[in-house]
C-alpha positions, 0 to 999 in steps of 0.5 A, spaced: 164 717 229 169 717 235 169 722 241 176 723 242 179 725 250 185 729 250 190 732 255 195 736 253 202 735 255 204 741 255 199 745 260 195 739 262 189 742 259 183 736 258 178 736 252 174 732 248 173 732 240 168 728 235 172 726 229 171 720 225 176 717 226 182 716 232 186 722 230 191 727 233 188 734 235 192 741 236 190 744 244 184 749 244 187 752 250 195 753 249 196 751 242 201 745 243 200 741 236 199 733 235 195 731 242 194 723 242 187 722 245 187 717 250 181 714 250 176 714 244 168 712 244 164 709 238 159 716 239 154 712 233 151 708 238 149 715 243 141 718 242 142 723 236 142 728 242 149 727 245 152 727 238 149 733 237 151 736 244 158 733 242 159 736 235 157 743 237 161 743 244 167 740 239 165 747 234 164 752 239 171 750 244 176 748 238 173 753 232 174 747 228 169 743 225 164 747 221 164 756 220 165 760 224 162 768 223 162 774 227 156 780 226 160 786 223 159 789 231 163 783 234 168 785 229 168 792 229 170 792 237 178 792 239 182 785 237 183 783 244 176 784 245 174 779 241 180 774 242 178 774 249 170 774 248 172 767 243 177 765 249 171 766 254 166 763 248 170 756 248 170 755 255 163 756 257 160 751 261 153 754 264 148 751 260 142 750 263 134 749 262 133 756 260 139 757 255 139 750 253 132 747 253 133 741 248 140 738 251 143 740 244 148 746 246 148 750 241 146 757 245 149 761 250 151 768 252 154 772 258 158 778 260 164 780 256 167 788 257 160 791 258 157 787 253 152 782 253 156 777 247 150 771 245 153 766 240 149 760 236 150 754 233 145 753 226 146 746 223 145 747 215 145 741 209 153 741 205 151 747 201 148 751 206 143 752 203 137 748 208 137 745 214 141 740 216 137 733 215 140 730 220 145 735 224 146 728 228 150 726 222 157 731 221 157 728 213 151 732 211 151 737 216 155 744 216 155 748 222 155 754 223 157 758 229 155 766 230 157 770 234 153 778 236 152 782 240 145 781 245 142 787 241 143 784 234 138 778 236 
């Protein structure tokens, strides 16, 4: 597995993404297609907690990597309500020791339109059909990151 570091030529938006090989990568913000990283790292060699860190951050700021669900409430609420919590929901760097107690961020929530949004990231076996056996390993893992409203916790 390889961190990837990417800039985006066109509006200079920098990012990271683990893949498994040195690959090109579509911009999260703007779209733009086929970014070269710049720099790669081997993540292999990282305690498993940063390489879960990075594969959830990886799922939750490209959308890409894993599943990503919606509650029916989320998906009730207007298109551009949802467009913009999932924009907000990429871009979301508050982690902390409350929301964030074992380093692996796969959880967080904050304020959009009036309503509290929660999102969460599960690492299931291959067939979701268990937990992960190792969600530090992408090969036997899926992600799946679920995105609701606080009340439906």
């Amino acid at each position: 597995m390889f961190r990837n570091f990417y800039r985006c030529e066109a509006c200079h938006h920098a990012w990271t993404d683990v893949w498994s090989a040195t690959c090109d990568d579509d911009c999260p913000e703007c779209g733009a297609r086929h970014m070269l990283p710049y720099r790669s790292e081997d993540v292999e060699d990282q305690p498993a907690t940063q390489r879960i860190r990075d594969l959830n951050d990886a799922l939750r700021t490209t959308l890409t990597s894993g599943k990503v669900v919606m509650t029916a409430s989320v998906h009730a609420l207007p298109p551009d309500i949802v467009a913009r919590a999932l924009s907000t929901m990429q871009a979301f760097t508050d982690f902390n020791s409350d929301n964030d107690p074992y380093g692996e961020h796969d959880f967080g929530s904050f304020e959009h339109d009036g309503r509290t949004i929660f999102w969460k990231i599960d690492c299931y076996d291959r067939d979701l059909n268990y937990g992960s056996p190792d969600p530090s390993d992408p090969r036997v893992t899926t992600r799946v990151l679920t995105v609701m409203l606080a009340e439906e916790y």
